[in-house]
C-alpha positions as CSV (number, residue, x, y, z in Angstrom):
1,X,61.2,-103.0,109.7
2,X,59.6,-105.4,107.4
3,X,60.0,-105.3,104.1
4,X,56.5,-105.3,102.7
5,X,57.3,-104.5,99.1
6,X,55.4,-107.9,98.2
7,X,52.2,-105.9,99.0
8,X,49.6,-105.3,96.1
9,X,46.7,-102.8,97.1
10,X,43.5,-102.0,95.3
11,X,42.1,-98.7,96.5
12,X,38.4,-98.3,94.6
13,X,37.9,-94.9,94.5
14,X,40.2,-92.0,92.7
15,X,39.2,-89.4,94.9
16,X,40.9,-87.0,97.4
17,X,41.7,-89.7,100.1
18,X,42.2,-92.4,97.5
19,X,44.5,-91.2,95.8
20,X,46.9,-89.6,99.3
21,X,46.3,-93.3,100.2
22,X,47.7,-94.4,97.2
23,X,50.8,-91.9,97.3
24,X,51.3,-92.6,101.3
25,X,51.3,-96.3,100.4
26,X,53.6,-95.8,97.1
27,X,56.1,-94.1,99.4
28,X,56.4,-96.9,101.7
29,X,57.2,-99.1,98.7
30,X,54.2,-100.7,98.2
31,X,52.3,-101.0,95.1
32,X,49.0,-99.5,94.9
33,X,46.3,-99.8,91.8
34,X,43.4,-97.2,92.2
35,X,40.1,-98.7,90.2
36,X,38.0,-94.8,89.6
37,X,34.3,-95.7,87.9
38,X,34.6,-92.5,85.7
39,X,36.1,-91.9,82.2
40,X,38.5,-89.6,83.3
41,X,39.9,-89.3,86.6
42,X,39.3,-85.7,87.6
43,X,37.3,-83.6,90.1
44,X,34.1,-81.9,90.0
45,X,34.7,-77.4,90.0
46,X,34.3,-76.8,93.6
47,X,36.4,-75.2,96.6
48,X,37.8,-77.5,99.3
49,X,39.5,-76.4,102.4
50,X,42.6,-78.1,104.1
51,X,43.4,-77.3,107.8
52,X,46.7,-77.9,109.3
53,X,46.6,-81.4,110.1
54,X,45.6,-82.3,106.1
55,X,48.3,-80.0,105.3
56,X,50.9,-81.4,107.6
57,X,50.0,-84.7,105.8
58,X,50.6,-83.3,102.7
59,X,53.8,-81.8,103.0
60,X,55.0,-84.9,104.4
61,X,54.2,-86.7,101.3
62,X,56.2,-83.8,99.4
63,X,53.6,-81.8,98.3
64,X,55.0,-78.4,99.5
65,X,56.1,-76.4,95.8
66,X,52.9,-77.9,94.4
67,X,50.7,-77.1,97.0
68,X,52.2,-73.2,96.8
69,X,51.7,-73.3,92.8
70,X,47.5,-73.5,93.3
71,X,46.6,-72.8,96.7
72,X,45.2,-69.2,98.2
73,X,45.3,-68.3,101.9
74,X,42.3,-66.8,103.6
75,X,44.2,-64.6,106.2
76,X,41.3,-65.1,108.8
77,X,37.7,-66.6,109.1
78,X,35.4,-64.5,110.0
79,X,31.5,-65.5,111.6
80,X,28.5,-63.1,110.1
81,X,24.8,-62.0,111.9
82,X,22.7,-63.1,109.0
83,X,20.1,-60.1,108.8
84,X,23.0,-57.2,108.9
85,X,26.4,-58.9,108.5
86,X,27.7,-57.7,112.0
87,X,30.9,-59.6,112.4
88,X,30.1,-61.9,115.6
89,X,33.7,-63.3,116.1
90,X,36.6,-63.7,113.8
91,X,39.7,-66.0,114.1
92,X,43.3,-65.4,112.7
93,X,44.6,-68.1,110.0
94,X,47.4,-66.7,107.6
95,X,50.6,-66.9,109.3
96,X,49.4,-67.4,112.5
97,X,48.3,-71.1,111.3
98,X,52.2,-71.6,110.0
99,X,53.9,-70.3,113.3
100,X,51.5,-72.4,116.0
101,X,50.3,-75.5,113.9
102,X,53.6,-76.0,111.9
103,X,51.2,-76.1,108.7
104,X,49.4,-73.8,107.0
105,X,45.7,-73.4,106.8
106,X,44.9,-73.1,102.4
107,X,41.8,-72.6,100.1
108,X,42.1,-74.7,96.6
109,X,39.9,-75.6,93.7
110,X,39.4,-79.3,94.2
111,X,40.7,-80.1,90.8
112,X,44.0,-78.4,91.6
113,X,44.8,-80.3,94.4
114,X,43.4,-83.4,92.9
115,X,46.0,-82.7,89.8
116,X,49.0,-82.4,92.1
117,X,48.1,-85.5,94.1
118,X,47.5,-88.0,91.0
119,X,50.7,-86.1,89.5
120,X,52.6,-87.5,92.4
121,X,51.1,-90.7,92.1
122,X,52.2,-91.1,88.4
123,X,55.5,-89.4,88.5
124,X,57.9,-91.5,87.3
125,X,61.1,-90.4,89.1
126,X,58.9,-90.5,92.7
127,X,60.0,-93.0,95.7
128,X,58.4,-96.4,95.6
129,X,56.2,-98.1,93.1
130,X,54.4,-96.1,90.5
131,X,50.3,-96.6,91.4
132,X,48.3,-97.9,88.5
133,X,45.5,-96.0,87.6
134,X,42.4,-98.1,86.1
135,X,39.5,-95.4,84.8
136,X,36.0,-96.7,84.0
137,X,36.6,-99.6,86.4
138,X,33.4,-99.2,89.1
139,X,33.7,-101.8,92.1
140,X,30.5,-103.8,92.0
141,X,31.7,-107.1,94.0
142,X,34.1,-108.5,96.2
143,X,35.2,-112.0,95.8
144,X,36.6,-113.0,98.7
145,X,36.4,-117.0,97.7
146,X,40.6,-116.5,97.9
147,X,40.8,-114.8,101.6
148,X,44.5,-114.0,101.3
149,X,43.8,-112.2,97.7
150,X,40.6,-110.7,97.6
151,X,39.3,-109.6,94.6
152,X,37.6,-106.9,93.2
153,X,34.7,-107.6,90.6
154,X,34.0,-104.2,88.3
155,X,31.1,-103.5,86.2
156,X,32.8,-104.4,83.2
157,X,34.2,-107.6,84.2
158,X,37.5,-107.0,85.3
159,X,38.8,-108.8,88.3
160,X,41.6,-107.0,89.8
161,X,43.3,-109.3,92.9
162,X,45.3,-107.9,95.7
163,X,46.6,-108.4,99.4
164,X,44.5,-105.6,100.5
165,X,41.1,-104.1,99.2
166,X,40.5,-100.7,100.2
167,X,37.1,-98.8,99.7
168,X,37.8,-95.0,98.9
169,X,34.5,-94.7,96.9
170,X,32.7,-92.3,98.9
171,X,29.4,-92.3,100.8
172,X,27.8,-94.8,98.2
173,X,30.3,-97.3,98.8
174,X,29.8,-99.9,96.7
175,X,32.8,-102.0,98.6
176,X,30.8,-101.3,101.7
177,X,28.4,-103.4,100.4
178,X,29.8,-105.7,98.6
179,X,31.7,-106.6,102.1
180,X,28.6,-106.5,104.2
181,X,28.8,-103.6,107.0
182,X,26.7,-102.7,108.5
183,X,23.5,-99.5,106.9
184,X,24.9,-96.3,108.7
185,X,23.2,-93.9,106.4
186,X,21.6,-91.0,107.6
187,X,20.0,-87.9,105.4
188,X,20.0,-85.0,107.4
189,X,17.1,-82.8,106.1
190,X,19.4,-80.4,104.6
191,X,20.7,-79.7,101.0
192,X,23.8,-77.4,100.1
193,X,24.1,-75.2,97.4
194,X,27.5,-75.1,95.3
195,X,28.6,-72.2,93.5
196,X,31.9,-70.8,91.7
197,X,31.0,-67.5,91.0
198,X,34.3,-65.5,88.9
199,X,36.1,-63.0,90.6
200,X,35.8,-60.6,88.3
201,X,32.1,-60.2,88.7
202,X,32.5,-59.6,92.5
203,X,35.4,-56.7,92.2
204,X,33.2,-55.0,89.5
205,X,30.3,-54.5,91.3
206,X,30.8,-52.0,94.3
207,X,28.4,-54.3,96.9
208,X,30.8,-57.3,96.9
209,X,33.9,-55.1,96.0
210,X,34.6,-55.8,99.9
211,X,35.5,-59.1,99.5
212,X,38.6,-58.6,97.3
213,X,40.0,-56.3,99.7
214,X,41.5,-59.2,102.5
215,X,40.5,-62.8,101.7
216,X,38.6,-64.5,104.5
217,X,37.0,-67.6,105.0
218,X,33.0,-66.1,106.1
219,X,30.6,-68.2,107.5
220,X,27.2,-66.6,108.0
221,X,24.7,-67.8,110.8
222,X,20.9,-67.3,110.2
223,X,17.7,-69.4,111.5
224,X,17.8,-72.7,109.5
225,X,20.3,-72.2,106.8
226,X,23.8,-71.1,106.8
227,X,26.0,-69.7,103.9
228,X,30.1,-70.4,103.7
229,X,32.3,-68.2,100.9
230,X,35.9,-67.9,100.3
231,X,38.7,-67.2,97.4
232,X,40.2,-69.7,95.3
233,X,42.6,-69.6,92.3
234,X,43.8,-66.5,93.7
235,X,40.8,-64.8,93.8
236,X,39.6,-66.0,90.1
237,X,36.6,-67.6,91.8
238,X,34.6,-67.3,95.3
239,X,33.0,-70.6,96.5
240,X,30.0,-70.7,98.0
241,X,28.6,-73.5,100.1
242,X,25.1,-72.3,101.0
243,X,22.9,-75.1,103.3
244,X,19.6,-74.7,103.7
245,X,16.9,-77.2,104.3
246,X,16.2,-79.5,101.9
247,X,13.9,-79.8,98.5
248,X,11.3,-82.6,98.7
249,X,12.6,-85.4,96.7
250,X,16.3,-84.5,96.4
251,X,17.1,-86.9,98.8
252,X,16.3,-89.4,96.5
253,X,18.1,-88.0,93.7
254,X,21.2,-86.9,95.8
255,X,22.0,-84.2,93.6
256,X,20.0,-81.9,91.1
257,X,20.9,-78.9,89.2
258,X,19.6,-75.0,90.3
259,X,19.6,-71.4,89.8
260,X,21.3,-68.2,90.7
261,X,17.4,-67.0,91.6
262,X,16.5,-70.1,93.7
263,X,19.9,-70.2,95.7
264,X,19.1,-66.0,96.3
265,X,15.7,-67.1,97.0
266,X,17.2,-70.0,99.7
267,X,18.0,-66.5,101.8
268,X,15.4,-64.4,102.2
269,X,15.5,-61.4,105.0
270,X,19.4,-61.7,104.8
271,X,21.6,-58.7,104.7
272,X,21.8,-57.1,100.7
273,X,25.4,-58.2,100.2
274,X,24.1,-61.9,100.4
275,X,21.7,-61.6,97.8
276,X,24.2,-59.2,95.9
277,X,26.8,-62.0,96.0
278,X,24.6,-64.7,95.1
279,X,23.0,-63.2,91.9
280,X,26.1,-63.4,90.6
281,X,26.8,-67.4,90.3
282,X,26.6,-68.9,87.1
283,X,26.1,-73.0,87.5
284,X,24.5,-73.6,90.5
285,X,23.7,-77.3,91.5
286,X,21.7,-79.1,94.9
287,X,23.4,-82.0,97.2
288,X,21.3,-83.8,99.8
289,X,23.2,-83.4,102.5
290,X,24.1,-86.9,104.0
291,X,26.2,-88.8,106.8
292,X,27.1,-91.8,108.7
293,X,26.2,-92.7,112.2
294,X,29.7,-93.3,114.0
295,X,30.5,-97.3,113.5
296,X,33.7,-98.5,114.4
297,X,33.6,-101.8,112.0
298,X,35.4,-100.9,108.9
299,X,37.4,-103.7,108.1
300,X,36.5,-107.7,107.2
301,X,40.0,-109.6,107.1
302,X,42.0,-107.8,103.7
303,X,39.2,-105.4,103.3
304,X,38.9,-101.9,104.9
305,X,37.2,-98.7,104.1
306,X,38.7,-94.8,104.3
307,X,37.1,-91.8,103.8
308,X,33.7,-90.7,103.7
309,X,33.2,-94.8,103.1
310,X,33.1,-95.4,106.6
311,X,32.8,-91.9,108.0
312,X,31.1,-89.9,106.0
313,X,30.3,-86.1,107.9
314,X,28.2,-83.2,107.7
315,X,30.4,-80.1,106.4
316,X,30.2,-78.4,110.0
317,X,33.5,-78.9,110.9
318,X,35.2,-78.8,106.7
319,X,36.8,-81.7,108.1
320,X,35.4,-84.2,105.6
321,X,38.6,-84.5,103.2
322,X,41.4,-83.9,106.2
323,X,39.9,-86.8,107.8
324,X,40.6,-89.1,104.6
325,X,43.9,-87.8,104.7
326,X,44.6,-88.5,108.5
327,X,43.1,-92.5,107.4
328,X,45.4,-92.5,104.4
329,X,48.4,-91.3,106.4
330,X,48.2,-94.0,109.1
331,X,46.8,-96.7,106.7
332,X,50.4,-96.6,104.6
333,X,52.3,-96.5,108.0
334,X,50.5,-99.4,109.2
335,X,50.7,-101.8,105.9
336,X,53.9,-100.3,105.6
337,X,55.4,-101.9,108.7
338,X,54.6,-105.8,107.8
339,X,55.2,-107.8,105.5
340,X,51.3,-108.7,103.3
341,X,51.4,-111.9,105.8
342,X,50.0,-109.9,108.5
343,X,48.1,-107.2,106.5
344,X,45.0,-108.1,108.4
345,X,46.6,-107.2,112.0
346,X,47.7,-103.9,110.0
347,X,44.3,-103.0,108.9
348,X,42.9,-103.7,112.4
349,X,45.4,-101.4,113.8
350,X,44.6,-98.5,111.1
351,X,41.0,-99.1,112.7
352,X,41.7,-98.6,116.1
353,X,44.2,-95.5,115.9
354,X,41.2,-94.0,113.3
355,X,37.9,-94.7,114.4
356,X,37.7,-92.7,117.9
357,X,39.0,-89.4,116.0
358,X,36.2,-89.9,113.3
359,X,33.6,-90.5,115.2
360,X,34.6,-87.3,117.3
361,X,34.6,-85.0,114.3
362,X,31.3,-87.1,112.8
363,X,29.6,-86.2,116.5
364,X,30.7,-82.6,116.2
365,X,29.9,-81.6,112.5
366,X,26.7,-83.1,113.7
367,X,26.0,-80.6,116.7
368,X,27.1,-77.9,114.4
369,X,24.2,-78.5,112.4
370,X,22.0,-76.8,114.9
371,X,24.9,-74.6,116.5
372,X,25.0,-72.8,113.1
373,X,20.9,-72.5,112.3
374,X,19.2,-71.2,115.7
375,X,16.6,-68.7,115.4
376,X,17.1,-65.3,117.2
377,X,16.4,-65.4,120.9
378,X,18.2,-67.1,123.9
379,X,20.5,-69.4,122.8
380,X,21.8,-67.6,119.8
381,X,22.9,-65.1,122.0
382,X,24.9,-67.6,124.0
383,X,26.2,-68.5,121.2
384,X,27.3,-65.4,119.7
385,X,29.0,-64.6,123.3
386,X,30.7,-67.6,123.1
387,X,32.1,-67.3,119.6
388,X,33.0,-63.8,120.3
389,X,36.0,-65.8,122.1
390,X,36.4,-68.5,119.5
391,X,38.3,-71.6,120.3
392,X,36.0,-73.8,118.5
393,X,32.5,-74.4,117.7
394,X,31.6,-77.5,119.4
395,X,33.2,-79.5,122.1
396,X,36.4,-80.0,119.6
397,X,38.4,-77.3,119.5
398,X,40.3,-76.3,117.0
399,X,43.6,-76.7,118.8
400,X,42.7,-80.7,119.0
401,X,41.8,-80.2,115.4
402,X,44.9,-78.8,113.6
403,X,47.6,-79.4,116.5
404,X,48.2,-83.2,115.9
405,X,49.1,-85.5,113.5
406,X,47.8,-89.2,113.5
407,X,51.5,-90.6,112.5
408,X,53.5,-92.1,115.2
409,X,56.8,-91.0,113.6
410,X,57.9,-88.0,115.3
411,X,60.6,-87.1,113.3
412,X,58.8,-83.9,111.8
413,X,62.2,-82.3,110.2
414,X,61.1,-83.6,107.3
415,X,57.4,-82.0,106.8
416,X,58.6,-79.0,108.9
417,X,56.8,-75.6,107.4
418,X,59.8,-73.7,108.5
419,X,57.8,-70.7,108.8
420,X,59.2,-67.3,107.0
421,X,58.2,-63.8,108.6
């Protein structure tokens, strides 16, 4: 293999798939330097969910004792009626996940596993180059004037060169820009509501008790709005994820700060517990729910995009930050198998290994969106019947999910789970 420890790579963005991108590549020898625009590199208080094919990545990156340390298992995930919580199907994680997927199926608090990941990145005993960390450094340009060393240009002046100029900086991508692609944008007419509401509110009070006693991953189905919840921390927090349509004006803000009585208010008509639940949360805030129409061009010679940067997806499939993953995962094996000569060939190979999968989860998530909010009659019906025996929501099951892994090594003894009964 060629020995590509000559590489330099700029990731802008210190996110969730900038920073496994930055690990993956710093374990292939190659030295990354991640450019985040805020203060403090950090992540907002919020629940995230990693399947088995983000976990598999993961562990594979030596993640495993951390990953224990923080994470909580929902033992199955359970789909609710919204006017009288009748279960309508329910689907087995826990252990099952470990024993068929070879990776487990966890709940964390996005700060958590964004801690263990930059950990990783900075530890100085690690494999490979340690990655260089650059806070307050936003991307606003790309000079390209060099084409073997583009450049990126930050608000404050810095000009950080490189081989390779990735664009990890989320659905506003300013590197996207900057490098020309093409306007994929799409709002969606929807907002979510995010909530942590503390556990110790919910075992207190005798209506949401219940959701102490087994922790679940719940998504409830009602006409027009939907409402996820599940454990982190161990149960110190539930997470709520509440989408409902959309505030006029928010999607011009992208984000806005709310209530506990205007996200109880979102759900009307809904079963008591809902409204017993949701009382409860302290800081609420709004997202204008946004994504990106499928697109396979995401790289211009030395510069690509990852993430929500290029395939930004509704949260109908909580595939969102396992997809980064999978990109960061076969982004390092590809730039990791030349030398920075033919770093170009490598990105266009990342590309084409990536962009089918995306788009396939981006079309999906999509067709969840009215999957999840039909009114009563017909079709929701059908639906019900259908998830009754659950194999998936959409035409991607979750089998084709979880099963794979986007790495062409096949040597898995090293990331094995080595499930315990």
């Amino acid at each position: 293999m060629p020995s590509s420890q000559s590489h330099e790579v700029t990731i802008a963005g210190g996110g969730l798939g900038g920073l496994t991108a930055a690990l993956a590549l710093r374990q292939k020898g190659i030295q990354a330097t991640v450019l985040e625009q805020a203060p403090q590199l950090g992540e907002v208080g919020a629940g995230i969910q990693t399947a088995p094919n983000a976990s598999r990545i993961l562990m594979r990156l030596g993640l495993r004792e951390q990953l224990e340390a923080i994470h909580t298992e929902p033992q199955d995930q359970v789909r609710r009626r919204w006017q009288d919580g009748s279960v309508i199907g329910q689907t087995t994680l826990g252990d099952r996940c470990k024993r068929e997927y070879n990776a487990p199926y966890w709940h964390y608090h996005r700060a958590d596993l964004h801690r263990v990941i930059l950990d990783a990145c900075l530890a100085p005993e690690g494999p490979g180059p340690v990655v260089q960390v650059r806070t307050g450094s936003r991307v606003v340009e790309i000079d390209q004037s060099t084409p073997k060393r583009p450049t990126a240009v930050t608000s404050n002046g810095q000009r950080i060169p490189g081989d390779v100029l990735i664009g990890a900086d989320g659905i506003q991508s300013r590197v996207r820009d900057a490098a020309g692609f093409p306007d994929t944008l799409r709002f969606s007419g929807e907002m979510a509501y995010r909530a942590l509401i503390p556990g110790d509110r919910i075992a207190a009070d005798p209506a949401t008790r219940w959701l102490m006693d087994r922790f679940q991953s719940t998504i409830w189905y009602g006409p027009d709005r939907h409402l996820v919840h599940y454990m982190i921390r161990g149960g110190a927090y539930l997470n709520i994820v509440a989408i409902v349509p959309a505030t006029p004006g928010l999607d011009q803000q992208w984000s806005a700060p709310a209530s506990a009585d205007e996200l109880v208010n979102a759900f009307p008509g809904w079963d008591d517990r809902v409204s017993a639940m949701l009382s409860k949360a302290e800081t609420v805030s709004a997202w204008a729910m946004y994504h990106r129409r499928p697109d396979p061009v995401w790289v211009d010679g030395r510069v690509a995009l990852l993430g929500d940067a290029c395939h930004a997806m509704l949260p109908y499939q909580a595939q969102g930050a396992s997809q980064a993953m999978e990109d960061a995962a076969v982004l390092a094996e590809e730039l990791g198998a030349v030398t920075a000569a033919h770093a170009p060939d490598a990105l266009m190979r990342y590309v084409s290994r990536r962009a089918t999968r995306a788009a396939m989860v981006q079309d999906a998530s999509l067709r969840n969106m009215e999957l999840y909010h039909l009114h009563d009659g017909p079709r929701q019906r059908e639906r019900d019947a259908k998830l009754r025996d659950f194999h998936g929501e959409s035409a991607i099951s979750y089998d084709l999910l979880w099963r794979g892994t986007p790495l062409r090594d096949e040597d898995t003894e090293s990331f094995t789970y080595q499930f315990v009964r």
